[in-house]
C-alpha positions as a Markdown table, in Angstrom:
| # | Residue | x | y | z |
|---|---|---|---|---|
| 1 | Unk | 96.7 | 80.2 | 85.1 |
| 2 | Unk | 100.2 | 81.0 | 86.5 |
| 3 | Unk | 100.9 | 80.0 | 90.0 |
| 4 | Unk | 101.4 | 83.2 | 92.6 |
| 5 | Unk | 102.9 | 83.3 | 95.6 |
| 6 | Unk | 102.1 | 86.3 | 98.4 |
| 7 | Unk | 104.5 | 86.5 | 100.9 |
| 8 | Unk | 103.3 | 88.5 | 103.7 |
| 9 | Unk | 103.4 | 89.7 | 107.6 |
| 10 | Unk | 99.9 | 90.5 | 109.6 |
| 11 | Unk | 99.1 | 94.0 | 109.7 |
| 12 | Unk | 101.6 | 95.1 | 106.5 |
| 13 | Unk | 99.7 | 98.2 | 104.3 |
| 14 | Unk | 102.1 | 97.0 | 101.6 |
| 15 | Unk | 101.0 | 93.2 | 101.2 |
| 16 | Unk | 97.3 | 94.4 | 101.5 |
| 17 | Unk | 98.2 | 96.4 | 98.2 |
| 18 | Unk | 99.8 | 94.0 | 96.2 |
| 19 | Unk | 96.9 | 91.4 | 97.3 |
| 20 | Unk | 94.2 | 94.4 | 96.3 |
| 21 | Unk | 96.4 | 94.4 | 92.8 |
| 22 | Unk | 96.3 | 90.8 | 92.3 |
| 23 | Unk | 92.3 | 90.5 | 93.4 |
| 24 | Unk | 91.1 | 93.0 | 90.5 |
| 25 | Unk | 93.4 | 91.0 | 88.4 |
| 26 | Unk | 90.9 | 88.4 | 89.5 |
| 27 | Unk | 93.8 | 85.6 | 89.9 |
| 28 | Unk | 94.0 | 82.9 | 92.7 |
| 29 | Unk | 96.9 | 83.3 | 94.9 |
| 30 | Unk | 98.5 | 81.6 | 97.3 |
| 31 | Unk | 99.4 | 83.9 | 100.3 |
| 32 | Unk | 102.2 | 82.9 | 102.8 |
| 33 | Unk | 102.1 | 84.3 | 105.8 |
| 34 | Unk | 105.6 | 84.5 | 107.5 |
| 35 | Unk | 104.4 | 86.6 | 110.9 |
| 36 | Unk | 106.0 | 84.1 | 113.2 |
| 37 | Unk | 107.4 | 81.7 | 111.1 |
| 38 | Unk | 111.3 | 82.5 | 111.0 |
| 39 | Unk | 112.1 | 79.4 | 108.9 |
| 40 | Unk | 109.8 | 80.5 | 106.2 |
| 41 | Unk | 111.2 | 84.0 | 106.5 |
| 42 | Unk | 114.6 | 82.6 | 105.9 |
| 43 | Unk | 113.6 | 81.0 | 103.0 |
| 44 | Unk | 111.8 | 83.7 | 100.9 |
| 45 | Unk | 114.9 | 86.0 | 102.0 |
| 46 | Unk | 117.0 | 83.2 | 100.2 |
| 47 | Unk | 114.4 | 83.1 | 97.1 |
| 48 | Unk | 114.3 | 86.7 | 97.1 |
| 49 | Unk | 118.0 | 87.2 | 96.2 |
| 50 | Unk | 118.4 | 88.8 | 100.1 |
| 51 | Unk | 115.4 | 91.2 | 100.0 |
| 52 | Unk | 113.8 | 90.7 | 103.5 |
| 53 | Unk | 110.8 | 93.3 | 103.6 |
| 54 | Unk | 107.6 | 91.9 | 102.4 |
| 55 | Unk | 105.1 | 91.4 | 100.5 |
| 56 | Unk | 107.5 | 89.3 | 98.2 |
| 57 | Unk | 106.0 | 88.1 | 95.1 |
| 58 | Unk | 106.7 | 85.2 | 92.9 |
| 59 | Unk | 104.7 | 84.3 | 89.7 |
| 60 | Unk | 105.5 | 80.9 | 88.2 |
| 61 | Unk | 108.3 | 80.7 | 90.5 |
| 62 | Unk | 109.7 | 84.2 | 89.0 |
| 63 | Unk | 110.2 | 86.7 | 91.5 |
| 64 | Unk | 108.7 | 89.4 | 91.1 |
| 65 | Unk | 109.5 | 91.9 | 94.0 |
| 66 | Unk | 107.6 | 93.8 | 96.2 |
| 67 | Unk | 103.9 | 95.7 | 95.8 |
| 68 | Unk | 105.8 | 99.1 | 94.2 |
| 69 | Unk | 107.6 | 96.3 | 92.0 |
| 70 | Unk | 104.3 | 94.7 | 90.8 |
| 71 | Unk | 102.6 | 97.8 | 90.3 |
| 72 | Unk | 105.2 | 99.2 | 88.4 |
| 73 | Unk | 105.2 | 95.7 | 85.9 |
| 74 | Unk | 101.4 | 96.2 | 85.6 |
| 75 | Unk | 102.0 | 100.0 | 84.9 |
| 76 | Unk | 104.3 | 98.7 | 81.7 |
| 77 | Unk | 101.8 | 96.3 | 80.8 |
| 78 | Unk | 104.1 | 93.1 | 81.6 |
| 79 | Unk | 101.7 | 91.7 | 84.4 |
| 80 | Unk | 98.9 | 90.6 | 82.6 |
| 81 | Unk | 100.9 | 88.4 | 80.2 |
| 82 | Unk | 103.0 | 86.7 | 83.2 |
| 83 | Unk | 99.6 | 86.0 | 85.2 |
| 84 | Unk | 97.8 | 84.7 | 81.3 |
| 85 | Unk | 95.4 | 87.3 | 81.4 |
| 86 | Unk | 94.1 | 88.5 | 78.2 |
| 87 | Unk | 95.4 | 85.3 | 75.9 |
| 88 | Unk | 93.1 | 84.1 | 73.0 |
């Protein structure tokens, strides 16, 4: 199974989407909340090529974007191979 990480802020209608995406995937993911933790803010901004709005996603240490990002690779099909869903 591919390792996911969630970065998120409390109260964000965006990360509850991406983690509503991700939990009828039926994947385990690991969710990072960044509310009021600056340093691990500053570091997903620098992961993230500069994008500071969250959810921020990363699969396998691939980032991914935000929720309209990952809903748009599910929407071409490309999620499910990146998260090893549907493999023989």
């Amino acid at each position: 199974m591919a390792k996911i990480e969630v970065f998120t802020k409390f109260f964000c209608p965006y990360c509850t989407r991406a983690k509503a995406l991700l939990d009828r995937k039926g994947v385990e993911y690991q969710e990072i909340d960044l509310t009021t933790d600056r340093a691990g803010f500053d570091a997903m901004v620098a992961r993230a090529g500069g994008a500071r709005t969250v959810p921020q996603i990363f699969i396998d240490g691939k980032h991914v974007g935000g929720s309209d990002d990952l809903a748009a690779l599910d929407a071409r099909g490309g999620l499910d191979p990146m998260l090893g869903l549907g493999r023989p």
